[in-house]
C-alpha positions in Angstrom: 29.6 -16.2 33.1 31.5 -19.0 34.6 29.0 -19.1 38.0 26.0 -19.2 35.4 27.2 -22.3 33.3 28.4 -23.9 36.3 25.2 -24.2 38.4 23.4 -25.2 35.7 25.8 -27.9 35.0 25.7 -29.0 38.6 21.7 -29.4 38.0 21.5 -31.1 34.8 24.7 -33.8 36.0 23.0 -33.9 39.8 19.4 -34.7 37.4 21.1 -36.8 35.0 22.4 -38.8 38.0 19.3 -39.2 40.0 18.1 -40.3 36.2 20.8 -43.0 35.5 19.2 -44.3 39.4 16.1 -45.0 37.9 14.6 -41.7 40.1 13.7 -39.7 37.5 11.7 -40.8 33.6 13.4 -40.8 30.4 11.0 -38.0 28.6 11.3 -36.0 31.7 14.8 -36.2 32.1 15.0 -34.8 28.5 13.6 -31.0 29.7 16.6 -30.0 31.9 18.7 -31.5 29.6 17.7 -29.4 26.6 17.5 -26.3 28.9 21.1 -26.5 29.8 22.3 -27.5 26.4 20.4 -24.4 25.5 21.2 -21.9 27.8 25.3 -23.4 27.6 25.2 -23.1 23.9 24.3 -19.9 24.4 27.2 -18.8 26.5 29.6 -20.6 24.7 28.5 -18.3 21.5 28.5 -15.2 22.7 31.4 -16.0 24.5 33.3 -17.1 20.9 31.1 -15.1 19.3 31.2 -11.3 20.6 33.0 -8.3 18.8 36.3 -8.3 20.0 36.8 -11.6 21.3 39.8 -12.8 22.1 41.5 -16.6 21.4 40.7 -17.5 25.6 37.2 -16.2 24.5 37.0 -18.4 21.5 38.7 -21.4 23.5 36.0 -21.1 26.5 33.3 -20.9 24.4 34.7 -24.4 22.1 35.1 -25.8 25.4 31.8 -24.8 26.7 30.4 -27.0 23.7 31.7 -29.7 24.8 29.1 -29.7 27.7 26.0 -28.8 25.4 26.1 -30.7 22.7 26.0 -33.4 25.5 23.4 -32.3 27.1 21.4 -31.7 23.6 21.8 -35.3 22.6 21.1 -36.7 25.6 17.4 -35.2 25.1 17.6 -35.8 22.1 18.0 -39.5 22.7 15.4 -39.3 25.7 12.7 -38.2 23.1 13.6 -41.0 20.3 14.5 -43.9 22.8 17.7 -44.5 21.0 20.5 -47.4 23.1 22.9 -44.1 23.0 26.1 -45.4 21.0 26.3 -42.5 19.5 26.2 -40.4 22.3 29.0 -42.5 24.1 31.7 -42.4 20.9 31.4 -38.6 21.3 31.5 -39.5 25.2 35.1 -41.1 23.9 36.1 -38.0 21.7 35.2 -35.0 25.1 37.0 -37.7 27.6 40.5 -38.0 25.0 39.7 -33.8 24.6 39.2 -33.3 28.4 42.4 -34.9 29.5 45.1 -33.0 27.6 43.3 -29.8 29.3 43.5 -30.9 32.8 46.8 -31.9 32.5 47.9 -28.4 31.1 45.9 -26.9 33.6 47.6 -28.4 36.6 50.8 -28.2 34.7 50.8 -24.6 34.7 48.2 -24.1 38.0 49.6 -20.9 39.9 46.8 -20.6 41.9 43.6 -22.5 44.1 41.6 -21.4 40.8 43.8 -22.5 38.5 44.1 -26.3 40.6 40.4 -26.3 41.3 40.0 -26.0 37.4 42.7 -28.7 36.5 41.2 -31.3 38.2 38.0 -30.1 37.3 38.4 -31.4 33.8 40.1 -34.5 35.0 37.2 -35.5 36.8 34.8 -34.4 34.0 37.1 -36.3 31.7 36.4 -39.4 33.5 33.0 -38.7 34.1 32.9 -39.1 30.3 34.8 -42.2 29.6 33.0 -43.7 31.9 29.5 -42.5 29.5 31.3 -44.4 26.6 32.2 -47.1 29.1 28.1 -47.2 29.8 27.3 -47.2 26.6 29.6 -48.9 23.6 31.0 -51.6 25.6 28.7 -52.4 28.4 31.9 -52.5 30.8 30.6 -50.2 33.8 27.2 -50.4 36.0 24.6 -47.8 35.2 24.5 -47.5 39.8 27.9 -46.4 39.4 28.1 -44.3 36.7 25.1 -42.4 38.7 26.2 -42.1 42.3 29.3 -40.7 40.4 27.5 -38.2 38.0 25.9 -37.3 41.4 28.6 -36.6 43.0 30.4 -34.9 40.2 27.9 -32.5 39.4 28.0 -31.3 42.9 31.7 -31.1 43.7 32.7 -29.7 40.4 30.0 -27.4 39.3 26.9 -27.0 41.4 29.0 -26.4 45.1 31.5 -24.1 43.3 29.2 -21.7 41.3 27.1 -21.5 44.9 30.2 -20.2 46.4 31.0 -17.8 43.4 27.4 -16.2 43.0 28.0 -15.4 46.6 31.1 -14.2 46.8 32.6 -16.8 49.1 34.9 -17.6 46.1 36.4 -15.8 43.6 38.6 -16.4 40.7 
């Protein structure tokens, strides 16, 4: 399930990016967005969700959340032209939740996976703050806080889950 959420996080954070570069229109921008919120939410609760899950099961899927209801508001936000405060507090919240994981992860990383994953949620973690950064305070440019959503998206989600729906990669 991990290739599947993946890719479509690397599209919706590559989308999102060309978006914050003026290349793509607010209502437009709000259809992948709800798609990938959608089909992530999903994931996450049948991941948490499914007879006999275990606690990992329950923690992927709370984690999974993280990414949807992100992706849910921001369409959200796209369809009511709201200046997305909101949306960048929670930014605040998923970048303070995001850092305590990559630090465990590389903590106890045994293996490229477990590394790859670590770091991972450090970048996505400052992906995040740098949402709230956006959008309370006004502190960062929207140019870079889209070439690096861009790039992101690719090196964290969208060029991995290629390389594990082909088998060039495996966990």
């Amino acid at each position: 399930m991990i290739a599947l959420i993946l890719l479509w996080v690397g599209a919706v954070l590559f989308l999102n990016g060309l978006w914050l570069l003026g290349r793509i229109g607010d209502r437009e921008i709000a259809v992948i967005n709800f798609f990938v919120g959608g089909v992530t939410l999903l994931a996450a609760l049948v991941s948490a969700f499914r007879g006999g899950a275990t606690f990992d099961d329950i923690g992927f899927g709370a984690l999974v959340l993280l990414f949807s209801f992100t992706y849910i508001w921001i369409g959200i936000n796209r369809f009511l032209q709201t200046d997305g405060r909101g949306l960048g507090w929670y930014s605040l919240f998923v970048a303070i939740t995001a850092l305590p994981i990559s630090i465990e992860l590389l903590r106890g990383a045994t293996t490229t996976w477990d590394y790859w994953l670590g770091l991972n949620w450090l970048a996505w973690a400052v992906l995040w703050f740098l949402y709230w950064a956006l959008l309370v305070p006004k502190r960062v440019g929207v140019q870079l806080v889209g070439v690096l959503t861009l790039a992101v998206g690719i090196a964290t989600a969208w060029l991995p889950a290629y390389l594990l729906l082909r088998g060039y990669m495996a966990l």
